[in-house]
N, C-alpha and C positions, 0 to 999 in steps of 0.2 A: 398518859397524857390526856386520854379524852376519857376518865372516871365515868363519866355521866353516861357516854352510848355506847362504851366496851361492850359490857355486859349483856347490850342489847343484838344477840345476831341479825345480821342482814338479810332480809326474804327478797325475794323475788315472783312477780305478778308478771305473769308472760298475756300479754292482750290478748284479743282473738283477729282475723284476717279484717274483717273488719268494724270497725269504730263509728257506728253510728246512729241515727235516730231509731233503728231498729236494735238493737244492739246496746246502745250506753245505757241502758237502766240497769241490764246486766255489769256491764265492765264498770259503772260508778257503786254497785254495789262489792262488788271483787274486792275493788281497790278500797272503800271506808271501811270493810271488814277487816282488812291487811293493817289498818291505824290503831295504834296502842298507844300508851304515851311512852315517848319516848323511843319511837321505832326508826328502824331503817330501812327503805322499803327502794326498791330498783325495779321499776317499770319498764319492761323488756318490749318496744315494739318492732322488734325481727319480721314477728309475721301478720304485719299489719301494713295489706295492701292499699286501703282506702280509710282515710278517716274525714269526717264531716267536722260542719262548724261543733255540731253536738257532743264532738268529741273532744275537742278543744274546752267548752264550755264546762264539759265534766273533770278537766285535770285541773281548772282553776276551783271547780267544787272540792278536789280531793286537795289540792295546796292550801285553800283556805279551811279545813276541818283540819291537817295535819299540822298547823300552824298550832293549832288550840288545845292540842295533846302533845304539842314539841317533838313532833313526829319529823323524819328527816326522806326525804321523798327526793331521787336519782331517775330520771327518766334518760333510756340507751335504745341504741338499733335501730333509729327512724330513718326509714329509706325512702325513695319515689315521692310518690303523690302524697304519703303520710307524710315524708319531712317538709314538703312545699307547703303543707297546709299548716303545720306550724311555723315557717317562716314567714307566709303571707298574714295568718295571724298575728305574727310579733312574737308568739308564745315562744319562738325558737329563743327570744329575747330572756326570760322572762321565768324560765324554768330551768331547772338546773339539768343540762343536758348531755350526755357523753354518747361516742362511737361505740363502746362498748360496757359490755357488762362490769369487765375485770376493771375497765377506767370509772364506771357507777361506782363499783365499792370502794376504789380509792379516793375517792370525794367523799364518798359519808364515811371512812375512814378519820379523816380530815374533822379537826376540831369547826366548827361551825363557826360563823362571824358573830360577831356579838346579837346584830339584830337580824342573823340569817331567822327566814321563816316568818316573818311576821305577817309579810303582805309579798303580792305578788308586783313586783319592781325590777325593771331594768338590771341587768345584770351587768360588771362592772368589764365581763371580758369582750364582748365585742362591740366592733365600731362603735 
């Protein structure tokens, strides 16, 4: 059914504890390394105690480069202070997000919407 990103296996980019001004040059390099065209990539933050605005700011860098190589990007496992900082950000809005790994790969399993990926927009499942 989904021809285009079969082919392509699923990786997974595990964060580090934590996400931030110190930090995101590394984890924003991680993750545009991980971009191929046409990848699947599941951004595991399990063990990601603290993340900053800086952190935030770097997964709208990796959505908008994954966009331009039809790269398919599943962000799982955000807990604590890291999942507050993307709710208070909006990003929890805004990024395609799951509880878990196995629920990441069954979304980019998932044929993609016509204009999934273009920009970073509201997403249609909550409130």
């Amino acid at each position: 059914m989904n021809s285009r990103n079969s082919s392509q296996p699923i990786s997974t980019v595990m964060l580090p504890a934590k996400v931030d001004t110190v930090t995101v040059a590394g984890v924003e390099s991680m993750l545009l390394t991980a971009l191929r065209p046409g990848a699947r990539i599941i951004v595991d933050g399990s063990a990601v105690a603290y993340m900053s605005a800086a952190g935030v700011r770097t997964f709208a860098t990796v959505m908008h480069e994954a966009a331009k190589v039809q790269a398919r990007v599943a962000f799982c496992s955000f807990h604590g202070a890291a999942w507050d900082c993307l709710v208070v950000s909006g990003f929890s809005e805004l990024l395609e997000i799951a509880e878990t790994t196995a629920q990441a790969a069954a979304r980019l399993e998932k044929d993609p919407s016509p204009s999934g990926g273009e920009s970073l927009r509201q997403r249609g499942t909550a409130g």
